[in-house]
C-alpha positions as CSV (number, residue, x, y, z in Angstrom):
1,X,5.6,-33.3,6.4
2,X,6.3,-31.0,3.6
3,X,9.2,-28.2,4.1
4,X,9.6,-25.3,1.8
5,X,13.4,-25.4,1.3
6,X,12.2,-29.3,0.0
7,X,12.9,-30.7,-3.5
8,X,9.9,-29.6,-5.3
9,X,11.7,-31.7,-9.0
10,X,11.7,-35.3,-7.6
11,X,9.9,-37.9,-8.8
12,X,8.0,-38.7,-6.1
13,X,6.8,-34.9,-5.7
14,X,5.3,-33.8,-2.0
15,X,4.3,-30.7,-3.3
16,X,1.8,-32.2,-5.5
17,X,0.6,-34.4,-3.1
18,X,-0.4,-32.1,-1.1
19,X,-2.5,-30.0,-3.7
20,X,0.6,-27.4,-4.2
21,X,1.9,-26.3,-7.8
22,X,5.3,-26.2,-8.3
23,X,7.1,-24.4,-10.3
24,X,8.4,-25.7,-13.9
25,X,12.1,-24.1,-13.5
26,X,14.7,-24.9,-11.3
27,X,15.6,-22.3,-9.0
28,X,19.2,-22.9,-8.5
29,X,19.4,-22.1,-12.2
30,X,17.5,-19.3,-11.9
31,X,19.7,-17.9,-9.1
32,X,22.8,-17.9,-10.9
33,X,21.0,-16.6,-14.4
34,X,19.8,-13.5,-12.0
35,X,23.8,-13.2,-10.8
36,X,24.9,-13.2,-14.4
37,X,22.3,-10.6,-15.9
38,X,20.1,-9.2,-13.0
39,X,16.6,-7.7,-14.3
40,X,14.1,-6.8,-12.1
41,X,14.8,-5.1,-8.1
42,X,11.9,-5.0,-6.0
43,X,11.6,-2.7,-3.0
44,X,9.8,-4.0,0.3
45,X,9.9,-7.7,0.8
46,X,6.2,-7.8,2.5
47,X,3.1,-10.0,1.9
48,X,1.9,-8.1,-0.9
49,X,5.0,-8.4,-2.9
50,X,5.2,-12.0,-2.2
51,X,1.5,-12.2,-3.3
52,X,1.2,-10.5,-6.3
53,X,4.8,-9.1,-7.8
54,X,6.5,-12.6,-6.8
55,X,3.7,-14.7,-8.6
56,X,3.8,-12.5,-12.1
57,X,7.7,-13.1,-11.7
58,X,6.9,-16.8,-11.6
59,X,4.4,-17.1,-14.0
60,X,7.0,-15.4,-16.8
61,X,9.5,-17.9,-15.6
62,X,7.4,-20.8,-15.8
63,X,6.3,-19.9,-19.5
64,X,10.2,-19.4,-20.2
65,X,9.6,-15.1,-20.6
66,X,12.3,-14.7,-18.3
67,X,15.5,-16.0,-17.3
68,X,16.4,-14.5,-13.9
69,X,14.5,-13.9,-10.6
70,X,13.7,-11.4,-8.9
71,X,16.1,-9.6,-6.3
72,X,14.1,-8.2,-3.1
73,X,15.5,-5.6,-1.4
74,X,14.0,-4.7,2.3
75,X,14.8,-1.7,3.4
76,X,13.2,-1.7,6.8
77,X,12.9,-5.1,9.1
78,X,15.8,-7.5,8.8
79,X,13.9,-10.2,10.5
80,X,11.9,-10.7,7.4
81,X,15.5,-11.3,5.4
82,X,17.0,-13.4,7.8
83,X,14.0,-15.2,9.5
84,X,11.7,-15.7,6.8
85,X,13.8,-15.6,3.0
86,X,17.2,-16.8,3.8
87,X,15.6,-19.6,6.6
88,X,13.2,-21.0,3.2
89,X,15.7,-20.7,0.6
90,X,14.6,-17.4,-0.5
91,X,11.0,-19.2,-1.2
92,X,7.4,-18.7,0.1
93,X,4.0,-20.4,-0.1
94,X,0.9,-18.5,-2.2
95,X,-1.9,-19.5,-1.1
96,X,-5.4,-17.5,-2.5
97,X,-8.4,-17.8,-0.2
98,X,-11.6,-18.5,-2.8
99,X,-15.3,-17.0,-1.8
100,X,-16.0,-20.7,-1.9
101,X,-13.5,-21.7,1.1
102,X,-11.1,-23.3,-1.5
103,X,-7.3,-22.7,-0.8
104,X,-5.3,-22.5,-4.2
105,X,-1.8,-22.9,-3.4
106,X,1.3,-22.9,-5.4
107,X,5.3,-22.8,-4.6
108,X,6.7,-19.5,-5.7
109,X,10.7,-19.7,-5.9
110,X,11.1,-16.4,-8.4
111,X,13.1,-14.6,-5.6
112,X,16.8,-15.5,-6.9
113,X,18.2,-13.1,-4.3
114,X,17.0,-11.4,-0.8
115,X,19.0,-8.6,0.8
116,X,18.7,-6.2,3.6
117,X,19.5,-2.7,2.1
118,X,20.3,-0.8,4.8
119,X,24.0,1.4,5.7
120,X,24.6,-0.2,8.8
121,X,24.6,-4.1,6.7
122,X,27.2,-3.2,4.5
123,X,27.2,-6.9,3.0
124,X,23.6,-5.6,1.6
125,X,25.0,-2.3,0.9
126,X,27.3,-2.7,-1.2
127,X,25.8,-6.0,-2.9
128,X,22.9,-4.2,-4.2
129,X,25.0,-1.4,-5.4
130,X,27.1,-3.3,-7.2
131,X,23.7,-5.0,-9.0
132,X,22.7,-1.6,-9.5
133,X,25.7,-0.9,-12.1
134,X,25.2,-3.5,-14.2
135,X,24.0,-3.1,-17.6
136,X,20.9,-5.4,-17.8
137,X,19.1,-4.3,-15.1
138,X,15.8,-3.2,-16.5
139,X,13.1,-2.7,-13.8
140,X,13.2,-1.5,-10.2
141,X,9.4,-1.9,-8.4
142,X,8.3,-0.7,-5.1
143,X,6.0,-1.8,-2.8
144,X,7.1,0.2,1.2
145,X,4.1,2.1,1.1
146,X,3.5,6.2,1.5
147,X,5.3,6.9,4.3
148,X,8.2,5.1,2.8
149,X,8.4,8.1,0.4
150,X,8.1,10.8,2.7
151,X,10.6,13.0,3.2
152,X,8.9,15.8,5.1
153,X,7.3,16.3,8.9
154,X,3.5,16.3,7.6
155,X,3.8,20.0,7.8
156,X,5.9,20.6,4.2
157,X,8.9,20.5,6.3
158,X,12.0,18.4,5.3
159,X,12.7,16.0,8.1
160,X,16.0,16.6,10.2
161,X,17.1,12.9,8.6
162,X,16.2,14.4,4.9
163,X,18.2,17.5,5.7
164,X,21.6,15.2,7.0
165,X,21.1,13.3,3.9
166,X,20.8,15.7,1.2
167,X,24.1,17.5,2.9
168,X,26.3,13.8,3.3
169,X,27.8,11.8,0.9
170,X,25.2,9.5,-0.7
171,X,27.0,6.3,1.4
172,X,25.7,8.0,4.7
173,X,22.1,7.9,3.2
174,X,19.8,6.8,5.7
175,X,15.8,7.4,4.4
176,X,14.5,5.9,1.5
177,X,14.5,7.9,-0.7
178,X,18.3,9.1,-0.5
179,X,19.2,5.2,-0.5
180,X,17.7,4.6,-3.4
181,X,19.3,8.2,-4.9
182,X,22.8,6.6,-3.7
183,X,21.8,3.4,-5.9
184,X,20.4,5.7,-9.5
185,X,24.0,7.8,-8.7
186,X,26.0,4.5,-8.8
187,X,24.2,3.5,-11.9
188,X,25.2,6.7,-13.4
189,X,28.7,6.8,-12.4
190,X,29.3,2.6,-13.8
191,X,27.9,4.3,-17.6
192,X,24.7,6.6,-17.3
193,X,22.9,3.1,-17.5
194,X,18.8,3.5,-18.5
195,X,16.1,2.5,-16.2
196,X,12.6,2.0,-15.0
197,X,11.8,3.2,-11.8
198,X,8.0,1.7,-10.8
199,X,6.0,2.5,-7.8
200,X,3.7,-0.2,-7.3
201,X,2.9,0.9,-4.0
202,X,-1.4,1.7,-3.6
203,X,-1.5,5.8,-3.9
204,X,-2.0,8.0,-6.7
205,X,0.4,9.2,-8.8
206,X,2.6,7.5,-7.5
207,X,5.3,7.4,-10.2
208,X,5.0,11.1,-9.8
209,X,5.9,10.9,-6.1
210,X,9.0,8.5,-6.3
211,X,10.7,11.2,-8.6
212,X,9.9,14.4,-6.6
213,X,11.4,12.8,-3.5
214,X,14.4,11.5,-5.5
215,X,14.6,14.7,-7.1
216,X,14.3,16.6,-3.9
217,X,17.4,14.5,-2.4
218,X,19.3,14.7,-6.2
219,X,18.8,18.6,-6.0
220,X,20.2,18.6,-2.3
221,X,23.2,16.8,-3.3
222,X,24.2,19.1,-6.4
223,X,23.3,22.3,-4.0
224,X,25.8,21.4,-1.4
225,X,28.1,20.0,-4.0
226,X,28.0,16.5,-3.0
227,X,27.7,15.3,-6.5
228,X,28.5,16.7,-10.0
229,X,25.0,19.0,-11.9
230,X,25.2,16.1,-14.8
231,X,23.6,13.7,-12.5
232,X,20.3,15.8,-12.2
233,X,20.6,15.4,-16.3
234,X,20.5,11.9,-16.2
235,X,17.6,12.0,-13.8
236,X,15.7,14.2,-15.8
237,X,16.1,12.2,-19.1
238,X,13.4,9.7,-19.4
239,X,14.9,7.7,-22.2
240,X,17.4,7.4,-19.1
241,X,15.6,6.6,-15.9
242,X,11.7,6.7,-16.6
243,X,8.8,6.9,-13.3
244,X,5.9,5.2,-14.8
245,X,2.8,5.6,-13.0
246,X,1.0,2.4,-12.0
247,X,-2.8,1.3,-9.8
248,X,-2.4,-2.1,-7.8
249,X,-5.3,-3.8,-6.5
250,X,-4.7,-7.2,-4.5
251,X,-6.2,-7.2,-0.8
252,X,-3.5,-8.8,0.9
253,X,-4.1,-9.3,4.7
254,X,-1.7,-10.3,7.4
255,X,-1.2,-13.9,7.2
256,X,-4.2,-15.5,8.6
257,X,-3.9,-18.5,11.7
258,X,-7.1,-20.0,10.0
259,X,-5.0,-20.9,6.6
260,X,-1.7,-21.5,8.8
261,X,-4.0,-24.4,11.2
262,X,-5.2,-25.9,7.7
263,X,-2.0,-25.9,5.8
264,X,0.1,-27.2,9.0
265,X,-3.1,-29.9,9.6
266,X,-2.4,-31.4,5.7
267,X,1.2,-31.8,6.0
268,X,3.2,-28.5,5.5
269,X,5.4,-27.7,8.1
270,X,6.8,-24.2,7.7
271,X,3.1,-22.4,8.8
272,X,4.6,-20.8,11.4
273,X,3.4,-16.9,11.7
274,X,6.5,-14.0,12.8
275,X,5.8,-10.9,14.2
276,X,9.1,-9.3,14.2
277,X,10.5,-6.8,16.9
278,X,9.4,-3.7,14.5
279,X,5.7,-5.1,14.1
280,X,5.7,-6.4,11.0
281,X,3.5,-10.1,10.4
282,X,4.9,-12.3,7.8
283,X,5.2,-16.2,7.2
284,X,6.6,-18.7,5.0
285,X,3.1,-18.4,3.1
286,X,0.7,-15.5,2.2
287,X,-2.9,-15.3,1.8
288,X,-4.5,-13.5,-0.7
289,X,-7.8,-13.0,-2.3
290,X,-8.3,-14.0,-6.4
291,X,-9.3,-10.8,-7.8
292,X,-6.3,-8.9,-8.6
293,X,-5.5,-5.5,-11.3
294,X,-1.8,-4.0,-12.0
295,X,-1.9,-1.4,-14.8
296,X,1.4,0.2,-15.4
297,X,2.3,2.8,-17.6
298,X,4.5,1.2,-20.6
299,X,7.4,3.1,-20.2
300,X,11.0,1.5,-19.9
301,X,14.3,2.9,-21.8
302,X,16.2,-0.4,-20.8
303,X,13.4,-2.9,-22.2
304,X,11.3,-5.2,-20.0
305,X,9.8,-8.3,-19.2
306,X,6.5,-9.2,-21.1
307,X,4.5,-8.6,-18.1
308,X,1.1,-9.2,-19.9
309,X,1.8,-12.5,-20.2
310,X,1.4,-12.5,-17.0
311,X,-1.9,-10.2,-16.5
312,X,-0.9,-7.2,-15.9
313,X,-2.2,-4.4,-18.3
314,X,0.5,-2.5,-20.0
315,X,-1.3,0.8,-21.5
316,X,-0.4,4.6,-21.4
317,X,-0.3,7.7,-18.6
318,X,-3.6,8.8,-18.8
319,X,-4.8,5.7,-18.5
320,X,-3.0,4.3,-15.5
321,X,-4.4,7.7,-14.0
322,X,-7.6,7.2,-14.5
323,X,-7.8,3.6,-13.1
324,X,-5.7,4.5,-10.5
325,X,-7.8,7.9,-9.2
326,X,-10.8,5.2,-9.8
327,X,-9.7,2.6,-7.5
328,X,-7.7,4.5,-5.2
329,X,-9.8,8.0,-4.7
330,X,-13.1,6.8,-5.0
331,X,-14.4,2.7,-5.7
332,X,-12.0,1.3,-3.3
333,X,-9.5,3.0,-0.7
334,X,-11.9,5.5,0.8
335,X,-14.3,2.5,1.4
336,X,-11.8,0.3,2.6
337,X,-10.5,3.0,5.1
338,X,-14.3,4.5,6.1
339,X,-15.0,0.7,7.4
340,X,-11.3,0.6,9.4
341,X,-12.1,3.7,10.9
342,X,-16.2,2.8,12.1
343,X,-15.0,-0.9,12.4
344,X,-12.2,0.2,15.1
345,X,-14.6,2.5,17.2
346,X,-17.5,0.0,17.1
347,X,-15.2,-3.1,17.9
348,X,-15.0,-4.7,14.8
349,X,-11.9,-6.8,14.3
350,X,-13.1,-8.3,10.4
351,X,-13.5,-6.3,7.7
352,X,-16.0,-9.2,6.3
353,X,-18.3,-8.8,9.3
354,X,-18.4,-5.3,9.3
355,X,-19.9,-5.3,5.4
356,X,-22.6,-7.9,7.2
357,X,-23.7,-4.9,9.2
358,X,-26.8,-3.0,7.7
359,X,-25.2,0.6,8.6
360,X,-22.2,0.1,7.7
361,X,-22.9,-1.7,4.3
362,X,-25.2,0.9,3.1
363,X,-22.6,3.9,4.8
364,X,-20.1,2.8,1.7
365,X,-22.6,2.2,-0.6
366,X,-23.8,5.4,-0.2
367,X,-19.5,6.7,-0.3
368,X,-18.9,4.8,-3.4
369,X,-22.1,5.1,-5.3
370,X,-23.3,8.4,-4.1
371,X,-20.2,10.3,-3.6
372,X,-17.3,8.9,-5.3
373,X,-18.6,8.2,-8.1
374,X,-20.0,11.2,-9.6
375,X,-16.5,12.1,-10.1
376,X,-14.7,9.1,-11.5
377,X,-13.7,8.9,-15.1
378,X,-14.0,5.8,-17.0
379,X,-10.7,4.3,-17.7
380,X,-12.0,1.9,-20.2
381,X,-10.5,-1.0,-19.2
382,X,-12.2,-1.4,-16.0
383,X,-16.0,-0.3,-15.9
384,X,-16.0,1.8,-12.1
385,X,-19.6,0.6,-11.4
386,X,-18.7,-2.9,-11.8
387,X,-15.4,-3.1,-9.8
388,X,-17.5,-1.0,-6.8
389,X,-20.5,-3.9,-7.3
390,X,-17.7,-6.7,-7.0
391,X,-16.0,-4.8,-4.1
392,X,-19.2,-4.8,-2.1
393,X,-21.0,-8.4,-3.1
394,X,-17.8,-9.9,-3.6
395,X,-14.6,-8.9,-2.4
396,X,-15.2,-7.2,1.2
397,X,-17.5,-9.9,2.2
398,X,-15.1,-12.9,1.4
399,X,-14.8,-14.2,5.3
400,X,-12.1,-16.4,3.8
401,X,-10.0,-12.8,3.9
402,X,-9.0,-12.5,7.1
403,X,-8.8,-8.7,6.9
404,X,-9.0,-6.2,9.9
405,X,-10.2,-2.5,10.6
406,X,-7.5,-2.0,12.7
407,X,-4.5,-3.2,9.5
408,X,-6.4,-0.6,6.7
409,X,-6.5,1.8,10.0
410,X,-2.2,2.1,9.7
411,X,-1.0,5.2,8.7
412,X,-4.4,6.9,8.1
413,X,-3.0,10.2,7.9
414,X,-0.7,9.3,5.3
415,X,-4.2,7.9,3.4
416,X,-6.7,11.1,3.4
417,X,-5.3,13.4,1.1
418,X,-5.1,10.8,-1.7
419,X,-8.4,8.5,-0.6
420,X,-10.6,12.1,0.1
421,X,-8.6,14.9,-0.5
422,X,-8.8,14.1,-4.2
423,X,-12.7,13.2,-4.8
424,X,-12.9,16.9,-3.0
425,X,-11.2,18.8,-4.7
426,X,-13.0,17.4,-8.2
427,X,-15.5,18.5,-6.4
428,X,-14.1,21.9,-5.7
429,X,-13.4,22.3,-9.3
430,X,-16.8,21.0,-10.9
431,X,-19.2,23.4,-11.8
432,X,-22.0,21.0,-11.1
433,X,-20.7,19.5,-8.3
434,X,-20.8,21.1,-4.3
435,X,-18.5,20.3,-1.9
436,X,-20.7,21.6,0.8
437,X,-23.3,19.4,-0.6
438,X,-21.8,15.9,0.4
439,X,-22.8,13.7,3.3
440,X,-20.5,10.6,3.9
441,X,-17.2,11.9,3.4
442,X,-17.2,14.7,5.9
443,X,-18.6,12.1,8.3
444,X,-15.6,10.1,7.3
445,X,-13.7,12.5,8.6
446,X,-15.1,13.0,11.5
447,X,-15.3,9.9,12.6
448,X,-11.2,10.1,12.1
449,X,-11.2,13.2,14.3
450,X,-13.4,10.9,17.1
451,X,-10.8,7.6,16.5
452,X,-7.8,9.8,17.4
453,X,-9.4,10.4,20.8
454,X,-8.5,6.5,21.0
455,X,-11.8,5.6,22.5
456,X,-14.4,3.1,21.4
457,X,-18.1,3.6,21.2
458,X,-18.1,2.0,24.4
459,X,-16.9,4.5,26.1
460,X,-13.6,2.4,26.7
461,X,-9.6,2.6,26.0
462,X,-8.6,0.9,22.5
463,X,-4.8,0.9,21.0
464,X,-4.9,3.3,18.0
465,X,-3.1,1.7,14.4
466,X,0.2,2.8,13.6
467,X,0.9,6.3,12.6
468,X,3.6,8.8,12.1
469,X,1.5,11.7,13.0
470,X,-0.6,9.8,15.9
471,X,0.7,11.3,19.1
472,X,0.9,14.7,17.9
473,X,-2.7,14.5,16.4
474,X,-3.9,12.7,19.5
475,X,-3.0,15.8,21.9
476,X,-5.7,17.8,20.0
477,X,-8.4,15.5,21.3
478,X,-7.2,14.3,24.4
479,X,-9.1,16.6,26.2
480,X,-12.3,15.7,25.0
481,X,-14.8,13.6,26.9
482,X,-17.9,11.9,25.7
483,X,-20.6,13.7,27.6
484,X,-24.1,14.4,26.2
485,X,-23.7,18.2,28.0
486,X,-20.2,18.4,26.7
487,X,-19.1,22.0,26.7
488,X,-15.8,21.7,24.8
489,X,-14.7,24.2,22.6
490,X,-14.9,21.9,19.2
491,X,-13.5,24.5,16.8
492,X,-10.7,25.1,18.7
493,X,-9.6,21.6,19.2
494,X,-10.4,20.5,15.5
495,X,-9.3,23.5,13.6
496,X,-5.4,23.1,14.0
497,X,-6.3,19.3,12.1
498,X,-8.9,20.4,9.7
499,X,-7.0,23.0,8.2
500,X,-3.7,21.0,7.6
501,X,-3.5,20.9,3.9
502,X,-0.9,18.5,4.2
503,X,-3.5,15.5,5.8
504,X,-6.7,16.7,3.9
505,X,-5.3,18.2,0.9
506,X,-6.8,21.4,1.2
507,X,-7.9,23.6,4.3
508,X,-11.2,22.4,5.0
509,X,-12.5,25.5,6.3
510,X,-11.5,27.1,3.1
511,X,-13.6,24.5,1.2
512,X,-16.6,24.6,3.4
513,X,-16.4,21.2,5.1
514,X,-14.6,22.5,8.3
515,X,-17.9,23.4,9.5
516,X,-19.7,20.4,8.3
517,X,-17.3,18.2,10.0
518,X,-17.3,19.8,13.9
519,X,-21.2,19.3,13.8
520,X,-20.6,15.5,13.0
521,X,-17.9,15.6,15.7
522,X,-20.0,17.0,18.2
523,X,-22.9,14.6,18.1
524,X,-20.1,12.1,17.7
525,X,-18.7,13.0,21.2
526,X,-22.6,13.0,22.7
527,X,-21.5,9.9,25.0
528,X,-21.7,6.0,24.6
529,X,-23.1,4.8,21.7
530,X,-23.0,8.1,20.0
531,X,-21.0,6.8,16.6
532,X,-23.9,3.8,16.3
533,X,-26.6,6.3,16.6
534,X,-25.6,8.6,14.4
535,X,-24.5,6.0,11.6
536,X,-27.7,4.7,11.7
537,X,-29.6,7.9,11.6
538,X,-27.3,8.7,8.5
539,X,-27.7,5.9,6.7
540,X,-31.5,6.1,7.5
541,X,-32.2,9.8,7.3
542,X,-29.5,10.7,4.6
543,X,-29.2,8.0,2.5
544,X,-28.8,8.6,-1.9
545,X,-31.6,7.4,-4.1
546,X,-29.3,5.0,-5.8
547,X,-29.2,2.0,-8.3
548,X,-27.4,-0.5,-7.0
């Protein structure tokens, strides 16, 4: 049996044996190159960093592009540092699931360095502050997604841990956002230092984001006279710390028991699956499909890593903008979260059989094609017709991903305003284009309204995703029954939701769709059944006359 923590440079190499690439550096060397001269930080040690971010690392050591590793920084679940990177030698297996049931599998060891950065582990708090000072640190990327940003209640308020933070010495900082502040404020105390600051994680804009919420906390500080004006200088100069804006696109899944029977069934050993105590699902491998895009906005005061050599395209703002409002607010996201919301109230558990049913394949046609993309501009390097034809032949259908409704369904609240709020309000500010005038995406939201009731088309009891405004959403719509003669007052139990500009982006009512989306409700809450029927009748009645 095959371990990961093995000797992948002997001779007589396991690794190979069993089918796995190996990397052409040695780690150990790597390690202490990465102590002498750090480079790259990455935030949030989950599968898609270990998937994608991990693999360009390795690739640019493999060529001999770069010298030192990557440090991973978790900012959230311990478990993950000390059951699955310190337990494997800080190393991980990739494996990417082929349409054509293949397994490609290769031995990453780029992670020189795994720590848990949180206050109360003040080993990891003061290790990665100390790293964080040190001249040749060029790169920091992120990948904790939205809510790890958020500093506010969903309402525009700051949270009460925000507040505590922005009055406390940057030591005490206990969100994200301030903890990451506390690390740019060392940096600027050890020599005003420049560097990048990249959000890799899957919204738009999301450079943008990361340096309003560390500008928010930076502001706090200097108001309360926690830290000196000049550090808001050194924010605010980009030849000093930059926030390039960046689109990812790798569906990474939980790891999948399918590929953890095969890989322990030819030899390897460490295919063992944790879910830790705060819900997170990681193993010593990850499983990944092949198609993969990162486009990042070249922008770095402190140099970087040739990351092109390693696929990923390196262009300008507008650019990464375009892609990224392409992919995220129209030929992906929305599709991908349309099918986790249907797929949870009609009992779907696979993303890839839910693209096998007729309804539901042509419902996101009919999204991306119809609706979507009337309002996406050509980025140039990626044709938006052709990456929504390989989403929906290719991609989604792949059984070898084993993707779930109920994983896209996470945080869906966190989702809208970037996966629908945006293709809205192009339409909103089109002169050829009516808001009142679309189909899918009001019954989108809809059927989001009817999945926060937390009851299936079945009529029966099902355990909603994870979401930070869940239970207070939820109370809107726990009143309501499914009953063909139900006599519930649907404005008054939608309208507190639909005119939240902080989930939608805008206050639906205000843009016409309020309306639009109680009808759908109501013949959504009709009785059993009632999401099926109308699907279909959608997709039959309503459908776009489209080429495909």
């Amino acid at each position: 049996m095959v371990k990961l923590a093995d000797d992948y440079q002997t001779p007589d190499n396991k690794f190979v044996k069993l089918g796995i690439k190996i990397p052409n550096f040695n780690q150990e060397k790597v390690k202490l190159a990465t102590k002498k001269h750090p480079v790259w930080i990455h935030f949030g040690g989950g599968n898609l960093f270990r998937a994608f971010h991990a693999v360009i690392a390795q690739e640019l050591l493999n060529k001999n592009e770069m010298k030192s590793g990557i440090i991973v920084a978790e900012t959230y679940d311990e478990e993950i540092i000390r059951n699955v990177y310190k337990k494997d030698n800080d190393r991980h297996l990739s494996v990417v699931m082929n349409a054509d049931n293949t397994l490609d599998k290769e031995l990453i060891a780029s992670v020189a360095e795994s720590i848990y950065y949180n206050k109360d582990n003040k080993e990891g708090w003061q290790k990665l502050a100390l790293i964080f000072e040190q001249p040749s640190l060029q790169l920091v990327t992120f990948s904790f997604t939205e809510k790890g940003y958020k500093l506010d209640d969903g309402k525009g308020n700051l949270t009460k841990a925000a507040q505590r933070d922005m009055a406390s010495n940057p030591d005490e900082a206990s969100t994200n956002m301030a903890a990451i502040a506390r690390l740019l404020y060392k940096r600027y105390l050890a020599g005003q230092y420049p560097i990048a600051m990249v959000s890799t994680d899957n919204f738009s804009q999301n450079g943008l984001e990361l340096q309003k919420e560390i500008m928010k906390i930076a502001h706090g500080w200097v108001a309360n006279k926690v830290v000196e004006p000049e550090f808001l200088d050194y924010l605010s100069n980009k030849n000093k710390v930059s926030f390039p804006w960046t689109m990812i696109d790798r569906i990474t899944p939980n790891p999948s028991f399918t590929v953890a029977g095969e890989l322990k069934e030819q030899g390897f050993e460490d295919s063992n699956i944790i879910h830790t105590k705060k819900g997170t699902n990681i193993a010593s491998f990850t499983n990944t499909e092949e198609t993969h895009y990162l486009v990042i906005e070249d922008d770095f005061p402190n140099g970087r890593p040739k990351l092109e050599d390693a696929g990923v395209i390196m262009t300008d703002r507008e650019t990464v903008n375009d892609a990224d409002q392409m992919k995220v607010t129209a030929c992906l996201n929305p599709l991908h979260t349309a099918l986790a919301i249907l797929g949870c109230l009609l009992g779907y558990n696979s993303i890839a059989t839910e693209v096998r049913d007729p309804d539901l394949k042509n419902f996101i046609i009919n999204l991306g094609y119809g609706e979507d993309l009337p309002v996406v501009k050509d980025p140039k390097i990626i044709n938006p017709r052709q990456f929504i034809n390989e989403l929906i032949t290719k991609r989604l259908p792949n059984k070898n991903i084993p993707d779930t409704p109920q994983r896209i369904a996470s945080d869906t609240s966190q989702k809208i305003p970037i996966r629908y709020g945006v293709t809205i309000q192009k339409y909103i500010d089109s002169a050829e284009l009516d808001p009142q005038k679309l189909i899918f995406i009001p019954f989108v939201l809809s059927a989001w309204c009817r999945y926060l009731m937390a009851v299936n088309d079945n009529g029966e009891p099902f355990s909603p995703s994870p979401d930070p405004l869940y239970s207070e959403l939820h109370q809107q719509v726990a009143r309501v029954k499914l009953d063909q003669n139900n006599r519930v007052n649907v404005h008054k139990v939608l309208q507190p939701i639909l005119s939240n500009e902080e989930i939608f982006g805008n206050n639906l009512y205000e843009t016409g769709l309020g309306s639009i989306v109680e009808k759908d409700f109501e013949k959504l809450i009709k009785g059993k059944k009632a999401v099926r029927t109308e699907l279909h009748n959608l997709v039959e009645n309503h459908s776009y006359d489209l080429e495909v």
